[in-house]
C-alpha positions, 0 to 999 in steps of 0.5 A: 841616763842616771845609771850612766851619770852615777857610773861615771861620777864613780869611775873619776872618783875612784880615779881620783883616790888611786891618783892621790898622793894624800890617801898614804898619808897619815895627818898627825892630830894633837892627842892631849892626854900625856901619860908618865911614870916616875922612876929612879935612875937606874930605871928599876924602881917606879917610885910611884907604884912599886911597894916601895914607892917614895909618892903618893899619886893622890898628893901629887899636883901638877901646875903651870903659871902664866902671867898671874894665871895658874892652871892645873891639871888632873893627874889620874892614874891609868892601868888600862891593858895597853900598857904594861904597867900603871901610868900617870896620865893628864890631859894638856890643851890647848898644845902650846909651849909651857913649863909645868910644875910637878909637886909631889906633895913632900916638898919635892917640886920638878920642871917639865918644859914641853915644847911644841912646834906647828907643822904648816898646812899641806896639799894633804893636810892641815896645820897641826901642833906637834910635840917637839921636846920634853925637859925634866928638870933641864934634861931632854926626855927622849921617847922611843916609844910614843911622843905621849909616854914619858919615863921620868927618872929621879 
C-alpha cells in the first residue's frame, strides 16, 4: 500500500508543477552590492583606473546622512572576470531610498539619489525592493546592462 500512496502523492505533485504558472517566473531579489566606474563624458577615459587616472579609490568615501546619522559604506575595488574592467563596488541595505554622497578625497563631492520602488507580493512571489532610478548629480543614470552596474560620467 505504500508504493501506491508514494505513487500518487508523486503523480499530483508533478501534476501540480506542470500546472503552475509560478515555476516560469523568476522572483526578483534585492541584490546590495552596486558596482560603478567613473569616467569622462566622452566615456573614454575612466578617471579612476586608466594611467591617467584624476582619483584615487583609496581616498574615496562614500556617505549618506539621515536625520543626524551618517552612514558609510565600503567602497573596494573589483577585477573579478566577469567584468570587462576594474569596477568600484559597495554594498547598499537595507534598500530604501536614500542620496549618497560621493567624496573623492580632493574637495571633489558628487550626489547619488537612488531610489526604490516595492513590488507588492503575488500568487508567485513575495513583496521585493527594487531599483527604480539612479541620479548622479541630478541626471537619471540609464543602465542597459545591469540594474547594479552604474557608469558615472565626469
Amino acid at each position: 500500500m505504500k508504493f501506491y500512496d508514494t505513487l500518487i502523492i508523486t503523480l499530483l505533485a508533478i501534476f501540480c508543477l506542470m500546472s503552475c504558472e509560478c515555476t516560469k517566473v523568476d522572483c526578483a531579489i534585492y541584490i546590495p552590492e552596486m558596482y560603478f566606474r567613473i569616467v569622462d563624458m566622452d566615456d573614454t577615459i575612466d578617471l579612476i583606473f586608466d594611467e591617467d587616472s584624476i582619483y584615487d579609490p583609496s581616498a574615496m568615501r562614500m556617505f549618506s546622512v539621515e536625520n543626524d546619522d551618517t552612514s558609510f559604506y565600503q567602497i573596494a575595488v573589483d577585477d573579478r572576470d566577469i567584468f570587462t574592467r576594474r569596477v568600484l563596488t559597495f554594498a547598499m541595505e537595507p534598500p530604501e531610498d536614500r542620496r549618497i554622497f560621493l567624496d573623492f578625497g580632493n574637495e571633489d563631492m558628487d550626489t547619488l539619489d537612488v531610489s526604490f520602488e516595492t513590488v507588492p507580493e503575488d500568487e508567485c512571489c513575495q513583496a521585493y525592493q527594487r531599483l527604480l532610478s539612479v541620479h548622479h548629480n541630478g541626471l537619471e543614470i540609464h543602465n542597459r546592462d545591469s540594474p547594479v552596474f552604474w557608469t558615472l560620467r565626469k
